[in-house]
C-alpha positions in Angstrom: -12.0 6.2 -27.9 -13.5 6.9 -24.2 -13.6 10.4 -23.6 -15.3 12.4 -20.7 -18.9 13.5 -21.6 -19.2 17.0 -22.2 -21.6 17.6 -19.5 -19.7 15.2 -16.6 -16.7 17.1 -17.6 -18.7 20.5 -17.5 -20.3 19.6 -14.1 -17.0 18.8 -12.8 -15.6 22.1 -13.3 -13.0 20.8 -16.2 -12.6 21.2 -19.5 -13.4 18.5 -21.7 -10.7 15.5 -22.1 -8.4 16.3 -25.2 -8.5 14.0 -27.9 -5.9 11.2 -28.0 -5.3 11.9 -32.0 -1.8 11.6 -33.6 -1.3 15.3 -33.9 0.0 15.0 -30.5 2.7 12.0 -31.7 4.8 11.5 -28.6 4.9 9.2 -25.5 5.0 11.5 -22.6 5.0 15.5 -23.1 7.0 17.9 -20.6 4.4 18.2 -19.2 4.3 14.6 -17.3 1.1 13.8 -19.9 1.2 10.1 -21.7 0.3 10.7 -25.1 -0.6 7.6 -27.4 0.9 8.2 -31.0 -2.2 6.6 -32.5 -5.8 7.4 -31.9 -7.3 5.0 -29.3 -8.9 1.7 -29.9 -12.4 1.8 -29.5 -13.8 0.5 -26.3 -17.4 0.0 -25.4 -19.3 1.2 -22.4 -20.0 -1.9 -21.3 -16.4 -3.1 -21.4 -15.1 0.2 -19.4 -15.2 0.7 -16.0 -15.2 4.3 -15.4 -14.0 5.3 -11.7 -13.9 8.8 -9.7 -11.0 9.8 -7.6 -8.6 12.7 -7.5 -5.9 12.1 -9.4 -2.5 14.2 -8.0 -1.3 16.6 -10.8 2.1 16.6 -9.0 1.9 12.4 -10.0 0.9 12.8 -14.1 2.5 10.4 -16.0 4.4 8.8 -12.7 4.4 4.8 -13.3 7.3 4.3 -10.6 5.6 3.3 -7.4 9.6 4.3 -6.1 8.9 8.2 -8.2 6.7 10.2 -5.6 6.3 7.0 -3.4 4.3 7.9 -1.0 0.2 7.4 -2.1 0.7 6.7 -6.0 -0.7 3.5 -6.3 -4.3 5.2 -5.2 -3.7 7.3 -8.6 -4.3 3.4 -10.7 -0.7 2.4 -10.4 -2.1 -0.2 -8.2 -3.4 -1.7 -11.0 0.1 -2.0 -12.9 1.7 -3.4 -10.1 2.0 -6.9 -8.2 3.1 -7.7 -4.3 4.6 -11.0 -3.2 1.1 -11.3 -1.1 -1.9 -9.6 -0.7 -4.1 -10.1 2.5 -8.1 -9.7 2.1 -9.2 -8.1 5.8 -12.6 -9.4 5.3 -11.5 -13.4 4.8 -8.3 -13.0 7.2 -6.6 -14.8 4.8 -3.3 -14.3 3.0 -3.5 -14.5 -0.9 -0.1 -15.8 -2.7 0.4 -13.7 -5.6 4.1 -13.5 -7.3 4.7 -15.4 -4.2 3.9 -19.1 -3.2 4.7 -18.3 -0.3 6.6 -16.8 2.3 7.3 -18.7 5.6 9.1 -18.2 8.9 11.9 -20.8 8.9 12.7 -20.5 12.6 10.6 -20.3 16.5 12.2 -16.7 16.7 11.2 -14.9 13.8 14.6 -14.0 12.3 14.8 -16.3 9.2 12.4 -15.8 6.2 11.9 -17.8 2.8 10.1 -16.1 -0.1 9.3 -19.1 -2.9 8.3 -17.0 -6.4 5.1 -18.5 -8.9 7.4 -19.3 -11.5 4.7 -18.6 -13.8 4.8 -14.9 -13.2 6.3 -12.6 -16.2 6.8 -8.9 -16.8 4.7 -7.2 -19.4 7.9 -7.5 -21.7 7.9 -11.1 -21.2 10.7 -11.8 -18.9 10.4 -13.7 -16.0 9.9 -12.1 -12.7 12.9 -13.7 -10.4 14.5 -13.8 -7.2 17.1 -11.2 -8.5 14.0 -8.7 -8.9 13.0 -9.2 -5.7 16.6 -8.7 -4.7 16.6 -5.5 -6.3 13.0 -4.2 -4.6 14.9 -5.0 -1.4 17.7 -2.9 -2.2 16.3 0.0 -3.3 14.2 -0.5 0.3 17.3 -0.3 2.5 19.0 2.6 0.2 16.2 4.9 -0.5 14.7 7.0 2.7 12.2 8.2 0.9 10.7 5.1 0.6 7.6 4.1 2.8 9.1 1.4 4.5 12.8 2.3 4.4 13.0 2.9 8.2 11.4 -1.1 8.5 14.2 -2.5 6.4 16.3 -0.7 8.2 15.4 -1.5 11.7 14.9 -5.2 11.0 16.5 -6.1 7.7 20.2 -8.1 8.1 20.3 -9.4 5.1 18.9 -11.3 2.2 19.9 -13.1 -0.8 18.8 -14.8 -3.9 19.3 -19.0 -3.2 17.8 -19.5 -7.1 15.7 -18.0 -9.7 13.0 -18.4 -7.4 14.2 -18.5 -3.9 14.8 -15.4 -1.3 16.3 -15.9 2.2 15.6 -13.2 4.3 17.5 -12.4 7.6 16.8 -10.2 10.7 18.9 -8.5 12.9 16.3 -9.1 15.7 13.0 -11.0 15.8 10.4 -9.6 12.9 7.4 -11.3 14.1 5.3 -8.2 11.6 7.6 -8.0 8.6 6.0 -10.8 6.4 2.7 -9.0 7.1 3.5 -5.7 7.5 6.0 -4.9 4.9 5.7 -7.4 2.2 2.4 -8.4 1.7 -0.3 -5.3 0.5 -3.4 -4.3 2.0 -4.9 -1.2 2.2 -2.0 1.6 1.5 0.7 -0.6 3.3 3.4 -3.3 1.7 5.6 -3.0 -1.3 5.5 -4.0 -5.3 7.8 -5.6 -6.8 9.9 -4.0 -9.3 12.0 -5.6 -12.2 15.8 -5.1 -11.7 16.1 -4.5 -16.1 14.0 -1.9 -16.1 16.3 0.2 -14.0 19.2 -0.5 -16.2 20.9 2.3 -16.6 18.7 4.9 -14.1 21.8 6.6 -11.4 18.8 7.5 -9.1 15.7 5.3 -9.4 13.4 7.5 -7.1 14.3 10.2 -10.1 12.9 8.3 -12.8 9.1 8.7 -13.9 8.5 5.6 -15.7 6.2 6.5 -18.2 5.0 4.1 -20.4 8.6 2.4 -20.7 8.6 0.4 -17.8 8.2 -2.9 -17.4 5.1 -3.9 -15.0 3.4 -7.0 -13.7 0.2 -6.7 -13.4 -2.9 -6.4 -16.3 -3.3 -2.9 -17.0 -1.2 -0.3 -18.7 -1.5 3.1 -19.0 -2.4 4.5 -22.5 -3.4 7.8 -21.7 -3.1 10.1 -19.2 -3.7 14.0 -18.7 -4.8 16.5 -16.0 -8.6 15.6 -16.6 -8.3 11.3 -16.6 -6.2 8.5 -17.0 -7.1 5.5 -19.3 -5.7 2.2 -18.9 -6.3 -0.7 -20.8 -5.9 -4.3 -20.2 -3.3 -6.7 -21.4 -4.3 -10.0 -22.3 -1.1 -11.6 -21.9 -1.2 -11.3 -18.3 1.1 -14.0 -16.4 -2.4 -14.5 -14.0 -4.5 -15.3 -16.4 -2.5 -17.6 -18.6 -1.2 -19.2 -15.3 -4.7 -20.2 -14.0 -4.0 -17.8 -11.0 -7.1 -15.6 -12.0 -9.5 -15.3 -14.5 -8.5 -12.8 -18.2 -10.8 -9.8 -16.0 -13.4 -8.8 -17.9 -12.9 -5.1 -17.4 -11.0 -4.0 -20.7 -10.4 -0.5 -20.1 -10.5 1.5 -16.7 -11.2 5.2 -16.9 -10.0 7.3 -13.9 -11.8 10.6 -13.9 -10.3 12.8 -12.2 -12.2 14.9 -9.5 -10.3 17.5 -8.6 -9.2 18.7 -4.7 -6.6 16.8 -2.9 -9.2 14.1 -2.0 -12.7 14.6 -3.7 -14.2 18.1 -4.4 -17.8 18.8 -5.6 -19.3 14.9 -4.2 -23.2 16.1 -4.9 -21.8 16.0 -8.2 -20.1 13.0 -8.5 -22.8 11.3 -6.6 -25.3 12.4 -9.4 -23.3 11.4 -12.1 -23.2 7.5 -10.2 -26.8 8.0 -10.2 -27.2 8.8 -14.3 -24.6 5.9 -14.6 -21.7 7.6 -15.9 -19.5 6.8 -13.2 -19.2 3.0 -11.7 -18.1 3.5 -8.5 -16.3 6.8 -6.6 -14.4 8.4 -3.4 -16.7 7.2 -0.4 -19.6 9.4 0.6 -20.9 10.9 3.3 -24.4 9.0 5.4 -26.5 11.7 3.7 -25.5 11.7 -0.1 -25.1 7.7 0.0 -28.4 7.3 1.3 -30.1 9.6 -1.5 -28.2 7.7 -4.1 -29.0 4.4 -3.5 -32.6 6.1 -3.2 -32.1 7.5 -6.7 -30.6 4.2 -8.5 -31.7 0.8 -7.1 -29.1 -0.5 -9.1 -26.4 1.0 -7.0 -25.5 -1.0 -3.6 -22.6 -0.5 -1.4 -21.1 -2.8 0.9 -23.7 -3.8 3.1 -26.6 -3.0 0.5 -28.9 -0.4 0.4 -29.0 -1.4 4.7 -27.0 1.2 7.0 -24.2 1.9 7.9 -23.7 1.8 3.6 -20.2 0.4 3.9 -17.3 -1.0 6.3 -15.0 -0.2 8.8 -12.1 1.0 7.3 -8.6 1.1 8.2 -8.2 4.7 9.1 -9.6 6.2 12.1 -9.6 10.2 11.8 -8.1 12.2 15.0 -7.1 15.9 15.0 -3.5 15.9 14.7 -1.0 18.6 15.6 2.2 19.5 15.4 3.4 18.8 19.0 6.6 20.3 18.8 5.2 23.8 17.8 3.3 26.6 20.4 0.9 25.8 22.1 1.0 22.4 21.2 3.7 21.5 22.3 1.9 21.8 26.0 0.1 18.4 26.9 -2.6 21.0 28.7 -3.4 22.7 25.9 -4.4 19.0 23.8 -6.1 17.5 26.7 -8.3 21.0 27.0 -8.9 20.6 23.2 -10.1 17.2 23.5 -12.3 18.0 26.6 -14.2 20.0 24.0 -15.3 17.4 21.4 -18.9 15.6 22.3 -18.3 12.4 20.9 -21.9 11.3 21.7 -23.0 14.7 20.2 -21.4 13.6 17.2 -22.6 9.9 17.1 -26.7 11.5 17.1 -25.9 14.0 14.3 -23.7 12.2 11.8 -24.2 8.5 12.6 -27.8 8.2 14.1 -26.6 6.9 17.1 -24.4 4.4 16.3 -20.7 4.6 18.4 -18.5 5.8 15.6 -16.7 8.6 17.2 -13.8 6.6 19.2 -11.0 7.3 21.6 -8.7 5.0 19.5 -6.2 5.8 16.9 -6.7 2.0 15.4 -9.6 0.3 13.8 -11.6 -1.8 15.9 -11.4 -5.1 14.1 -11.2 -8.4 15.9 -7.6 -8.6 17.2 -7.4 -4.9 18.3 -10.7 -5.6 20.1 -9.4 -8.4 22.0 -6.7 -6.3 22.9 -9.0 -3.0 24.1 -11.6 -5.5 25.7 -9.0 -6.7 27.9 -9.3 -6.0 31.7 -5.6 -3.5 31.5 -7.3 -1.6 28.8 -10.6 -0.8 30.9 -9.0 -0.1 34.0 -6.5 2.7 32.2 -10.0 3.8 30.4 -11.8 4.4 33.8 -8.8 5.8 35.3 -8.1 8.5 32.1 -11.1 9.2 31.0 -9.8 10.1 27.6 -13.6 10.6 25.5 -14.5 12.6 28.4 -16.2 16.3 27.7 -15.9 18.8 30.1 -15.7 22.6 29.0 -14.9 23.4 32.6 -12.4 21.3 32.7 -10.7 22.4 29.5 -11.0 25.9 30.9 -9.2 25.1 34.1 -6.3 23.5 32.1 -5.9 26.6 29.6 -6.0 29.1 32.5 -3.3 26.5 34.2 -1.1 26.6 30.6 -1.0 30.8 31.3 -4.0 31.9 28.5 -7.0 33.7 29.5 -10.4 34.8 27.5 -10.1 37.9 25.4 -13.4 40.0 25.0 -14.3 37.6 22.2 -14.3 34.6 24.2 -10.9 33.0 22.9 -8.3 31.8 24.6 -5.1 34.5 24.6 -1.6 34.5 26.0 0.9 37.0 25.0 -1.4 38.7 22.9 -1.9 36.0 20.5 -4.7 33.6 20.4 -4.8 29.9 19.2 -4.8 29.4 15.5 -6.9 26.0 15.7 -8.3 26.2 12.5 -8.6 22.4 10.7 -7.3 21.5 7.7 -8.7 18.4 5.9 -10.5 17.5 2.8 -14.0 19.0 1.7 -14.5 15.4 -0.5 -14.8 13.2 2.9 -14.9 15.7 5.8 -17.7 17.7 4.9 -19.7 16.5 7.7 -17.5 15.8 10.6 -14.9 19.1 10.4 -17.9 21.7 10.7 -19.2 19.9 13.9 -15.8 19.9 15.3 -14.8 23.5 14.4 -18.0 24.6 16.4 -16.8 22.9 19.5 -13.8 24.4 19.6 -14.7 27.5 19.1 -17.1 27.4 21.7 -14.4 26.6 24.1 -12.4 29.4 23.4 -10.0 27.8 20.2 -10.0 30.1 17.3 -11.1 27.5 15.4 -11.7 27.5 11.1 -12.4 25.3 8.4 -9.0 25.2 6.1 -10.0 22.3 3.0 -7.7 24.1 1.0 -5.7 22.4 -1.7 -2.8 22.9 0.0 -4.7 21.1 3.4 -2.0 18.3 3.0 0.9 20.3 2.4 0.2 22.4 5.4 0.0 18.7 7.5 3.7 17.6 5.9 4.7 20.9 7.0 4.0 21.0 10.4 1.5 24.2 9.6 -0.3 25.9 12.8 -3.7 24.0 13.6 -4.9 21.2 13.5 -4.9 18.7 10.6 -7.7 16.1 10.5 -6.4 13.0 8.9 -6.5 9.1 9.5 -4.0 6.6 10.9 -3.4 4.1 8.6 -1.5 1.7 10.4 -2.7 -1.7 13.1 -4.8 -4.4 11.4 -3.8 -7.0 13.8 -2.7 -5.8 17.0 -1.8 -2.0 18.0 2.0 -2.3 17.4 2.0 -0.5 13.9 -0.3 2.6 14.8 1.8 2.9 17.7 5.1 3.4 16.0 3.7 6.2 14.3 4.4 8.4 17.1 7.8 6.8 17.4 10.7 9.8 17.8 12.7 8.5 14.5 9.6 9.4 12.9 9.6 13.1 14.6 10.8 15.5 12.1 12.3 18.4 13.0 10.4 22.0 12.3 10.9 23.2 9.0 11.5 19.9 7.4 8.7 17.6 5.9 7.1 14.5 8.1 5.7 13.0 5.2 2.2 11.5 5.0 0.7 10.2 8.3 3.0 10.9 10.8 2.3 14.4 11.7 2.6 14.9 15.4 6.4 15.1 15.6 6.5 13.3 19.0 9.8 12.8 20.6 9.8 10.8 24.3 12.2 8.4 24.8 9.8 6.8 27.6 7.6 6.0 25.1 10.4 5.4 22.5 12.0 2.3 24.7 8.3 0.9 25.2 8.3 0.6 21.3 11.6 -0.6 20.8 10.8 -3.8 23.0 7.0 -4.2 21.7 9.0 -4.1 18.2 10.8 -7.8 18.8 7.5 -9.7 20.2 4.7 -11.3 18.7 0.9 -10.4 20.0 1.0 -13.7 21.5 3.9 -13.1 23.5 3.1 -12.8 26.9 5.2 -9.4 27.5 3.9 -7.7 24.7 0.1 -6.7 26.1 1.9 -5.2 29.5 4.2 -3.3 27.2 1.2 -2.0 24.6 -1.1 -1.3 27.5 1.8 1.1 28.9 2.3 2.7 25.7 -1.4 3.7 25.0 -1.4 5.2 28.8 1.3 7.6 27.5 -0.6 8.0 24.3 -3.8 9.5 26.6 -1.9 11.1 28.9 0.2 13.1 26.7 -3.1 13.4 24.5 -0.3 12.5 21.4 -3.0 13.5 19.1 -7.1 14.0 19.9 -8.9 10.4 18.2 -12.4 11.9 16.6 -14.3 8.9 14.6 -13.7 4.9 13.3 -13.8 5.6 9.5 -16.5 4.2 7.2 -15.7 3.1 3.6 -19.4 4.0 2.3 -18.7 3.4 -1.3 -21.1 3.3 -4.1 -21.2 0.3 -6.3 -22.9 0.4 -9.4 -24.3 -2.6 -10.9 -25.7 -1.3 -14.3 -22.5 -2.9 -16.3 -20.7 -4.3 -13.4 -21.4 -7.0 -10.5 -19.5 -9.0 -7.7 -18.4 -6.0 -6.1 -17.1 -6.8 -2.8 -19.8 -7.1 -0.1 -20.6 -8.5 3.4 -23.0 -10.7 1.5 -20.5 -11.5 -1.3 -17.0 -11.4 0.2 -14.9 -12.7 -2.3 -11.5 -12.7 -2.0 -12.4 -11.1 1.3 -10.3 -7.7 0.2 -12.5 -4.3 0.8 -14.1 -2.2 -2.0 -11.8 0.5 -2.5 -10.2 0.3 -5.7 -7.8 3.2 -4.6 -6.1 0.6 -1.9 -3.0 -1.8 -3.2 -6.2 -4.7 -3.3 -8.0 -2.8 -5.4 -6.6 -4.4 -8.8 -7.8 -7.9 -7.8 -11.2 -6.8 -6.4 -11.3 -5.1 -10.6 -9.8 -8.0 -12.0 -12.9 -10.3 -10.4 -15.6 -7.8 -11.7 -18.2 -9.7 -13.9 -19.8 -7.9 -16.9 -23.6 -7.2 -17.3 -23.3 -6.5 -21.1 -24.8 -3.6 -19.8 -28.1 -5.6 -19.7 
């Protein structure tokens, strides 16, 4: 049985794991806990792969990815759960997975085929078919509070099962992004695939936990789970393996340790405990605490070895949202004079040595987003905006403009009230960057704070006062998708939720009709840069949200019991290294065992 040392678990601020022993005989407690009703098979340390990440309490014992469906999947369910395709970012390539393949059958985008491996199977055996597939779909276009619910229903005409392994899709209008997009995983973005019997009998499928009940597709189930870790051990009847599709992984048990916070509390910790080699890999670091591990451990490397920057360019540039439909946000003055206030080459010389991490963009900078920000449009609406510029005086011209003036403390007042700007985010990953920020600011007159409270995401959801530091995860290929976020059917009204990454609450049918004819066209289309230049000029000049830094995946790999992690020298499947992402559970399943040699 793998338990928690007693002095990780002490360091960590938890109590030690509770033993898995039949005294507690039942499959899932009250409580959401999954409770074997035998003790655990022994596993050795050499055949675990023991990973830190913060594990959401609301989430115990949720195996649904449709059951709290917005970020589960980083909780391990990713590792229970199969798409049609993956895509690795690294290797631009599509990977077939319960899919063949899925193909564009006409010129205009409006007619898709899916062709199932026939070879795939549930973990009860049955076959995974074109009526499960059927059934993913339809839970897509009734559910809204599924992810990709609103891209179902804005493309989605219909579709239908043509045999056990065949799905025609049709689109109302031209869906150049869907295949990508929505049905094939990478990063947090695509859908599983679900099996129509094990919802027999469920009224409300978003109502209905799972457990340990349903029927999965991919190699790991989950065996034990409570508020301190999960445990999940591998089946070797997996459909992959015996297909020839991937190797039988040699990881045969994957211990999630649970961290605490909303993402990452305590990392000095953590980091030590990669360093002693209890842990095999973690939450990414900050430049410092990466730096001192890999000075500790030589057997730990990251992404691009033990060489700066210590990882990749991830998917999700950080900006300071807001909610723009609450005072005195809901002024475009008063989020220009904010972003007059953040040095963005201030922050490049004290967090990144120098190199051009902080951004004005709100999508990664990988190759077909550069093309598109290289482009002649793109540097002419730079010159002309200016929007990286700092300029306090400036900032202070525009407040005084929006009706505030200075109180005796040097903050920005208007009706008696100053401006609650204090920043929520997560102490795990913005340790570094939110200090900086809040000190900027503040020195131009924002009463601004630190909030990395548990409740930091909550707060966002809610449309709380402030700002709300958080990423845009989003455009891989072309700036389409990150756009859309600040699309108006995505603008929830005050008082009600927005749900994960869509915070800003935008509403301007300008914009809005730019989006709806981008939404039709292909990057290649010759209409669609004109359109997506004049959408990013709306995005500066309303200042939707204030873009802060690129995001680095600086992730610690640990090569005591485990090699061919995903690097730039070793790229694999060409997925990126963060197990929480939907590719994670391939980039586990190609792990090679030391033997702890």
């Amino acid at each position: 049985m793998i338990r928690l040392k007693a002095g990780l678990a002490a360091a960590m601020g938890m109590a030690v794991a509770m033993a898995f022993t039949p005294s507690t005989v039942h499959a899932q407690a009250e409580s959401g806990e999954i409770v074997p009703d035998q003790p655990l098979a022994e596993v050795p340390r050499e055949d675990t792969l023991i990973l830190g990440w913060s594990i959401l309490q609301t989430a115990l014992g949720v195996t649904n990815p449709w059951s709290l469906p917005a970020y589960t999947h980083q909780n391990g369910n990713g590792f229970s759960w199969e798409p049609l395709m993956y895509f690795g970012i690294f290797s631009d390539q599509e990977i077939p997975w319960l899919a063949n393949s899925m193909e564009y059958t006409n010129d205009d985008f409006t007619a898709l085929r899916i062709e199932l491996n026939p070879d795939a199977k549930w973990s009860d055996g049955e076959p995974v078919t074109a009526e499960d597939v059927v059934f993913t779909f339809d839970g897509q276009m009734q559910y809204n509070v599924l992810k990709h619910h609103e891209n179902f229903n804005q493309f989605v005409e219909s579709y239908e099962a043509v045999d056990d392994h065949t799905v025609d899709v049709t689109f109302k209008i031209p869906a150049p992004r869907f295949k990508f997009q929505v049905l094939t995983q990478k990063f947090d973005t695509g859908i599983s695939i679900l099996p129509k019997h094990g919802f027999d009998g469920i009224e409300d499928a978003t109502q209905y936990a799972g457990g340990t009940e349903i029927p999965h597709s991919g190699p790991y189930k989950t065996v034990a789970w409570n508020a301190n870790q999960r445990i999940m051990d591998l089946r070797d009847d997996w459909w992959a393996a015996e297909s020839g599709l991937n190797k039988l992984p040699d990881v045969k048990r994957i211990v999630i340790v649970n961290l605490g916070g909303t993402v990452g509390q305590s990392m000095d910790v953590v980091a030590q405990r990669l360093v002693n080699n209890e842990m095999d890999s973690a939450l990414d670091m900050r430049s410092s605490v990466i730096g001192n591990i890999l000075a500790q451990n030589p057997v730990i490397t990251t992404h691009t070895g033990d060489s700066s920057p210590y990882g990749y360019l991830d998917w999700w540039p950080n900006s300071l949202w807001m909610n723009t439909k609450l005072e005195p946000f809901d002024d475009p003055r008063v989020r220009r004079a904010a972003s007059l206030l953040i040095n963005r080459e201030l922050i490049n010389e004290l967090l990144y040595e120098g190199a051009e991490i902080a951004t004005i963009f709100p999508f990664p900078l990988y190759p077909g987003i550069v093309n598109f920000v290289e482009s002649d449009d793109v540097q002419a609406l730079i010159e002309e905006l200016d929007p990286g510029r700092y300029d306090p005086d400036e900032s202070a011209r525009l407040m005084e403009e929006a009706g505030f003036t200075l109180n005796g403390d040097d903050l920005w007042e208007r009706d008696g009230e100053t401006i609650n700007a204090s920043i929520a985010g997560f102490e795990g990953i913005h340790s570094d960057i939110v200090p900086i920020l809040v000190e900027m600011l503040r020195n131009g007159g924002f009463e601004a704070s630190i909030n990395f409270g548990a409740d930091a995401l909550q707060q966002m959801s809610d449309g709380a006062p402030g700002f709300y530091m958080f990423g845009h995860g989003a455009s891989l290929k072309d700036p389409y998708t990150t756009l859309e976020l600040y699309h108006s059917r995505f603008s929830a009204p005050v008082g009600a939720s927005s749900g994960v990454g869509r915070f800003s609450r935008y509403d301007n049918p300008e914009f809005d009709a730019i989006l709806d004819q981008m939404a039709p066209l292909s990057a290649e289309d010759e209409g669609f840069h004109e359109l997506a230049v004049q959408a990013l000029e709306i995005y500066w000049r309303d200042q939707i949200d204030i873009p802060i830094i690129q995001w680095l995946h600086r992730i610690a790999y640990n090569q005591t019991y485990w090699t061919n992690w995903p690097t730039d020298e070793n790229l694999g499947l060409g997925m990126n290294g963060a197990f929480w992402a939907f590719t994670g559970m391939p980039m586990i399943a190609n792990l090679e065992s030391t033997g702890g040699n």
